[in-house]
C-alpha positions as CSV (number, residue, x, y, z in Angstrom):
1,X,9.7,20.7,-28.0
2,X,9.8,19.0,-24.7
3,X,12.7,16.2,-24.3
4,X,12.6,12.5,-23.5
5,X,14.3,13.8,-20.2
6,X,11.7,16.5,-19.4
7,X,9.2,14.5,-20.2
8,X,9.9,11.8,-17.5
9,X,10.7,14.2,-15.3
10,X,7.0,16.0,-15.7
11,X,5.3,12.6,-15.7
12,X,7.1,10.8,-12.9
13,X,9.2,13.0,-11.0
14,X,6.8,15.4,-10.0
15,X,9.5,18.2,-9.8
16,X,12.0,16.1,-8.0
17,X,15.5,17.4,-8.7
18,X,17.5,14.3,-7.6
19,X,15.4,12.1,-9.5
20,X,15.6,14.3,-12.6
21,X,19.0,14.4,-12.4
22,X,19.8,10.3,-12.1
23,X,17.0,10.2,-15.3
24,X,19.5,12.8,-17.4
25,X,22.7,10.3,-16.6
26,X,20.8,7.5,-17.6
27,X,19.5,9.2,-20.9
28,X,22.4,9.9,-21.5
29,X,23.9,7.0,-21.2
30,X,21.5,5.0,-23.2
31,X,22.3,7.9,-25.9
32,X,25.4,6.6,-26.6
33,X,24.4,3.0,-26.3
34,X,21.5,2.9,-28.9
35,X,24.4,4.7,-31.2
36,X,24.9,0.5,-31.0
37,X,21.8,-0.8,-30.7
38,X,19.8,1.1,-32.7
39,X,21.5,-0.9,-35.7
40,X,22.5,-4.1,-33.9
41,X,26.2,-3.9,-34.2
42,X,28.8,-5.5,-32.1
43,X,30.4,-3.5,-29.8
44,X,33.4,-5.4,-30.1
45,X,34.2,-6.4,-33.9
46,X,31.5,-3.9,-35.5
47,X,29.6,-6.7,-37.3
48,X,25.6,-5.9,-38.0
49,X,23.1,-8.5,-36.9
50,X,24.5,-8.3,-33.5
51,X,21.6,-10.0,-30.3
52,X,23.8,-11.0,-27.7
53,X,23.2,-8.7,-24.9
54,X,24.8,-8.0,-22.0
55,X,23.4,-9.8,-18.9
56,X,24.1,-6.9,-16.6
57,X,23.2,-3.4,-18.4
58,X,21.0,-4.6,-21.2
59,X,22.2,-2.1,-23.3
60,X,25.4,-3.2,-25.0
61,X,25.1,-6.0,-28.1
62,X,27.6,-8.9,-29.1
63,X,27.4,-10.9,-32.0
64,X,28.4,-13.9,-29.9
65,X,29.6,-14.9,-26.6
66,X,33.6,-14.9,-27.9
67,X,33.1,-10.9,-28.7
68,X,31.1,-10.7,-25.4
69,X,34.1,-11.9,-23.9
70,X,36.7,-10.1,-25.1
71,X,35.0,-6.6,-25.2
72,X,34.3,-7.5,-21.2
73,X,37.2,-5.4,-19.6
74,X,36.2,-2.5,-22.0
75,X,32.7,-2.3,-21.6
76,X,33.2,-3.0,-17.2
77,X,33.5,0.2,-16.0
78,X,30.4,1.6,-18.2
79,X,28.3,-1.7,-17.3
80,X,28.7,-1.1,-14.3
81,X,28.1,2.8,-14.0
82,X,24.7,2.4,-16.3
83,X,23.9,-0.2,-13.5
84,X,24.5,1.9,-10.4
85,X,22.5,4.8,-11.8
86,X,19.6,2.5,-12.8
87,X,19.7,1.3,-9.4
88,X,20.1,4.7,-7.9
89,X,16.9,5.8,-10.2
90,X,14.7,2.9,-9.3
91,X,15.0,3.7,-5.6
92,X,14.0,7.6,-5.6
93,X,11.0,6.5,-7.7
94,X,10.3,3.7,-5.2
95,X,10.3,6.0,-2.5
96,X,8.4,8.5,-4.7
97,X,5.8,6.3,-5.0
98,X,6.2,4.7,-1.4
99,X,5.8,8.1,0.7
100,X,2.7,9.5,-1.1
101,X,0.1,10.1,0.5
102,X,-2.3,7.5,-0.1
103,X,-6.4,7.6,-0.4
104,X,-8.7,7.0,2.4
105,X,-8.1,2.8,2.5
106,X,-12.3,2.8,2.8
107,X,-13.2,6.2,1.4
108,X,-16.6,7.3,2.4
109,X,-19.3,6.1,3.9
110,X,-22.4,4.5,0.8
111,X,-24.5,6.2,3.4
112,X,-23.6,9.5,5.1
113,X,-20.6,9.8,2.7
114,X,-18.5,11.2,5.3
115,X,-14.7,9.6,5.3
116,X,-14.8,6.3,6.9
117,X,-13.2,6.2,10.3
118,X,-10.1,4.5,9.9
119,X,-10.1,2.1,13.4
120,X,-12.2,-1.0,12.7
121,X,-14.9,0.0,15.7
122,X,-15.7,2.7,13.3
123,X,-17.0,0.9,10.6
124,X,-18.6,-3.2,9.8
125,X,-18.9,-4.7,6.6
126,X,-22.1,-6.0,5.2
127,X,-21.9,-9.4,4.1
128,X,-25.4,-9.0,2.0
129,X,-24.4,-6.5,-0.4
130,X,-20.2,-6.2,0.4
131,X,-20.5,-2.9,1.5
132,X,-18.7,-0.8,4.6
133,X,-20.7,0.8,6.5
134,X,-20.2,3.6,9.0
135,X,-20.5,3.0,12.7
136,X,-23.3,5.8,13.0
137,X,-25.4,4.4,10.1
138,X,-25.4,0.8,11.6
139,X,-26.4,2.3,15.1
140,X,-29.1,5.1,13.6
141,X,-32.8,4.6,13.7
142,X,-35.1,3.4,10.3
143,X,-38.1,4.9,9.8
144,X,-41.0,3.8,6.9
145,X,-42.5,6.2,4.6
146,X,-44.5,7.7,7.4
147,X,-41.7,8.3,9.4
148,X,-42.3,5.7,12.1
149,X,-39.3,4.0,13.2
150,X,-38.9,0.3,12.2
151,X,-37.3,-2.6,13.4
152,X,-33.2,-1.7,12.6
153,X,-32.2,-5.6,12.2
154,X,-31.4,-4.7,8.6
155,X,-28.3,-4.1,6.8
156,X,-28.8,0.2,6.4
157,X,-27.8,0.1,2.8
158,X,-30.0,-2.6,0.7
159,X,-32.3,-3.1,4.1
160,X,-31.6,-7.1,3.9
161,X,-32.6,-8.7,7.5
162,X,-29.4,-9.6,9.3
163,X,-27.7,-12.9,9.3
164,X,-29.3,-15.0,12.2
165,X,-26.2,-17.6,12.8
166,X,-22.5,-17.6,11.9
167,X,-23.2,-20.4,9.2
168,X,-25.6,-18.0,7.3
169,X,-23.0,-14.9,7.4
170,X,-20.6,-17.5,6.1
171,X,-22.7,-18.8,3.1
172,X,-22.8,-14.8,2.5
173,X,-19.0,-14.0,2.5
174,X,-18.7,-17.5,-0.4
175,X,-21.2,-16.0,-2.6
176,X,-19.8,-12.5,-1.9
177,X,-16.4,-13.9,-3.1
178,X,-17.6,-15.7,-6.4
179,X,-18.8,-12.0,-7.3
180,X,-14.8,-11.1,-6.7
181,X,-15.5,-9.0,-3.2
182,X,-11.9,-8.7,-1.4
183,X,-13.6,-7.7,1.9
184,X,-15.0,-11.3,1.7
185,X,-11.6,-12.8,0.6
186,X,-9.8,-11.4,3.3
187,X,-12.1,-12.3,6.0
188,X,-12.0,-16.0,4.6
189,X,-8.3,-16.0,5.1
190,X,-8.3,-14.9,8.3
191,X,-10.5,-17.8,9.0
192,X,-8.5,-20.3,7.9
193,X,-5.3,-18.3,9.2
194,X,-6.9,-18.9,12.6
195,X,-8.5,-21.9,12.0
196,X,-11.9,-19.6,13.1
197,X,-15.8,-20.7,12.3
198,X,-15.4,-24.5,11.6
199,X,-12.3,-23.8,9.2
200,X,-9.0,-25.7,9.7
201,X,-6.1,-23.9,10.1
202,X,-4.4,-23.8,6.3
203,X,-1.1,-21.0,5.7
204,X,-0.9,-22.0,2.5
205,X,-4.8,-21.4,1.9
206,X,-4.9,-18.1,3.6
207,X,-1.9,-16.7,1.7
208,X,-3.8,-18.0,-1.5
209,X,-6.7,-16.0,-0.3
210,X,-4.7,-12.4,0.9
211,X,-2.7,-12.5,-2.4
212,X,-6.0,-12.6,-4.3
213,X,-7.7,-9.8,-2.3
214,X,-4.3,-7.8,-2.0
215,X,-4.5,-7.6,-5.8
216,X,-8.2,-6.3,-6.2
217,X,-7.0,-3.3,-3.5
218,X,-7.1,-5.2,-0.5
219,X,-4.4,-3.1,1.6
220,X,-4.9,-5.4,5.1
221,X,-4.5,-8.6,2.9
222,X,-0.8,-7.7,2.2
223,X,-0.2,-6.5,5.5
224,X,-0.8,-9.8,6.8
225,X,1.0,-11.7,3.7
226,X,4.0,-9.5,5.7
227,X,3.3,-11.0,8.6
228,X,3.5,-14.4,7.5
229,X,6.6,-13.8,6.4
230,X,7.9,-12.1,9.4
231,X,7.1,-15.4,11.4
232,X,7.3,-17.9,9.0
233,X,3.7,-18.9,8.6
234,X,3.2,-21.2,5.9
235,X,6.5,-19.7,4.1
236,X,9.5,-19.6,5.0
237,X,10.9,-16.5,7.2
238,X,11.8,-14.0,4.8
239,X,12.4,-10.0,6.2
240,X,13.0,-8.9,2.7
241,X,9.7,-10.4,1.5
242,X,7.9,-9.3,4.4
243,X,9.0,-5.6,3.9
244,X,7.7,-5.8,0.7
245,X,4.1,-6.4,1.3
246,X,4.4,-4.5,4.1
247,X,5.7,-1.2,1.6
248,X,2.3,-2.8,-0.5
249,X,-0.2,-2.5,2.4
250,X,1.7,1.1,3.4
251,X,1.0,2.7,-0.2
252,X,-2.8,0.6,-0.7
253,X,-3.7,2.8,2.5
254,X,-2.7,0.4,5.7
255,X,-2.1,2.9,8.8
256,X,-1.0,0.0,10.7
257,X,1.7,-1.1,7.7
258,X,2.9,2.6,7.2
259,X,3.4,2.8,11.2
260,X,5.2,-0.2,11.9
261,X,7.4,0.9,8.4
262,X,8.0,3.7,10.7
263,X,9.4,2.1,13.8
264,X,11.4,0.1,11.5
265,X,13.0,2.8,10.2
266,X,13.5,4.7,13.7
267,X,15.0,1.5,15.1
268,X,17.5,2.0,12.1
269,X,18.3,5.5,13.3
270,X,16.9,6.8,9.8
271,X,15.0,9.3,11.7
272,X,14.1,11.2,8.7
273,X,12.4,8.2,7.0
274,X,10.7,7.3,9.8
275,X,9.0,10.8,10.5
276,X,7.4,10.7,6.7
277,X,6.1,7.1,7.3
278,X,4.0,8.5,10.8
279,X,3.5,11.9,9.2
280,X,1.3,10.0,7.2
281,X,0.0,7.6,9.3
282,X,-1.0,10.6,11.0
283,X,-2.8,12.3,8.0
284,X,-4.3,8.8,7.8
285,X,-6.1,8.7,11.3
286,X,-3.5,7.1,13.1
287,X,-3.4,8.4,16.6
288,X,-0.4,6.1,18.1
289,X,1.7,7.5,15.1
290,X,1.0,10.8,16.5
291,X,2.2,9.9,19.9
292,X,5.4,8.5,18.5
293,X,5.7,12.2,16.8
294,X,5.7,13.9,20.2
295,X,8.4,11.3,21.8
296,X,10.6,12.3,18.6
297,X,10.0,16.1,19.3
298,X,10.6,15.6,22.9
299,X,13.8,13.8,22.6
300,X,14.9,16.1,19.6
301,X,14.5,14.1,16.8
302,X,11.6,15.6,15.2
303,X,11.1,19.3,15.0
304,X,8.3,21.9,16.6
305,X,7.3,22.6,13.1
306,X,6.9,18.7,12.7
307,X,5.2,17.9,15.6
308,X,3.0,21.4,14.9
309,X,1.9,19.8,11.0
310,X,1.2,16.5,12.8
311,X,-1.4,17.9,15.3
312,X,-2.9,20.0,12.4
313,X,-3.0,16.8,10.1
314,X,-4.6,14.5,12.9
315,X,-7.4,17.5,13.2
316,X,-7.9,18.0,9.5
317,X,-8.8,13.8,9.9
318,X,-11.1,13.9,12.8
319,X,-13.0,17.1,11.0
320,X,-13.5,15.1,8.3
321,X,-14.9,11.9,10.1
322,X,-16.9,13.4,13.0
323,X,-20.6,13.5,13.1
324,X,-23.0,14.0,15.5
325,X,-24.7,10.7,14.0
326,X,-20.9,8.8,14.6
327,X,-20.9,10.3,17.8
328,X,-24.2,9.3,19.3
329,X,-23.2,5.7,18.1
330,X,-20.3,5.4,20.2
331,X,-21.9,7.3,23.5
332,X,-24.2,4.3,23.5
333,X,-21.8,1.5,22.9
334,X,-18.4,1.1,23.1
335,X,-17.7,-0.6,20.3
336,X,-18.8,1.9,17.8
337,X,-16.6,3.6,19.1
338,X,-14.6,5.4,16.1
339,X,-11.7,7.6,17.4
């Protein structure tokens, strides 16, 4: 029968022997304590009915605070070991969880359904119907039953006529966010983050608006709640904080997130961390993470091999975004544009 241990380990570990390992101390551990806790005694005078637990460990019970007290010195050195493995284990699973590889941030294309193009010339959302649509869709031709081309000032997914003023595409995004759309959300922050389209400038609205969209899988909305905190907009400057959403934004999908965690992380001299943040930046579309990878090889701090799997990951991207459709779109304009 498979253990607690093995269990975890299968589940969450995904083979990792350092992580397995720091789970079987802490099992362990806990083994001994629930010898304790499993029938509330006092560690200190043996007494049943024991809820006083130990602030630090959690694991250890006291029938009071006097018992607490006194069984302090004893129990230290095991507090403090059960706290430093605990510690130890949430950080492999954070960075478990922090270098995966994460979906496409847009995934395909409602039209074509070819992976969206991760640079925003490559795609424009709809404020009709919320969706994102592909550069090559917007810019391709409609045609009517009989195949005669038709005037293209529609949206190409539910064929609504295109917003003719600013104030109508905003009226759009506010119904768009009463039916919960984070695209809209996000946009609306960045309107009042800018004090764009009529809208004051309000920090403390914006962040209201990015933390709601962030939540419903809005990965740009907690990149720029990292921002705020980086420069103190409408919070107070906080680098912890803003790592935080900016780990958020990396693992939601952000290639912009996961390459400045990067350049953090190479301006630390943690050269190893920093090649698995552009590695999949990389994987993810992400061009300027791929030039980083080849000053790294150049200057010996990333290998052939890596710099090798980097160029075949940046191909394996473009294969799966290019179409002839995406292409003709950006040879006549620019801004379509989507690699």
């Amino acid at each position: 029968m498979m253990s607690t241990s093995d269990k975890i380990c299968t589940d969450s570990c995904k083979g990792s022997d350092d992580v397995c390992d720091v789970i079987g101390k802490l099992e362990k551990m806990s083994t001994v304590d629930n010898e304790v806790n499993d029938t509330s005694v006092c560690a200190n005078c043996g007494k049943e009915g024991a809820n006083n637990i130990c602030n630090k460990c959690k694991q250890v019970k006291y029938c009071n605070a006097v018992c607490k007290k006194v069984h302090k010195k004893k129990h230290k050195k095991q507090c403090e070991e059960h706290v430093r493995v605990a510690a130890e284990h949430a950080a492999k699973l954070h960075d478990i969880e922090l270098f995966k590889q994460p979906p496409p941030q847009l995934g395909d294309c409602p039209i074509c359904f070819l992976r969206m193009p991760t640079i925003e010339t490559g795609y424009k959302y709809q404020t009709c119907c919320g969706k994102v649509v592909c550069s090559g869709c917007i810019h391709a031709p409609l045609y009517d039953n009989q195949g005669n081309m038709v005037d293209n000032k529609k949206c190409p997914f539910c064929r609504t006529p295109r917003p003719f003023s600013r104030e109508e595409s905003l009226e759009r995004i506010k119904k768009r966010m009463k039916v919960g759309d984070p695209f809209a959300m996000h946009n609306l922050g960045n309107y009042y983050r800018d004090g764009r389209y009529g809208y004051p400038q309000d920090y403390t609205k914006a962040l209201g608006l990015y933390h709601r969209a962030g939540k419903l899988g809005n990965a740009a909305s907690y990149l720029h709640i990292g921002y705020a905190y980086d420069r103190g907009e409408g919070v107070e400057v906080d680098k912890k904080k803003a790592n935080h959403y900016y780990e958020l934004a990396a693992i939601g999908g952000s290639v912009v997130a996961r390459h400045n965690l990067g350049v953090d992380e190479e301006n630390a001299s943690n050269f190893d961390r920093a090649l698995k943040n552009y590695m999949i930046a990389v994987r993810s579309g992400y061009d300027e993470s791929l030039n980083v990878i080849k000053g790294l090889y150049s200057e010996g701090y990333a290998t052939k091999e890596d710099y090798t799997k980097a160029l075949q990951s940046y191909q394996d991207y473009l294969g799966e975004i290019k179409s002839t459709q995406r292409d003709e779109a950006a040879a006549a304009d620019e801004e379509f544009r989507y690699y």
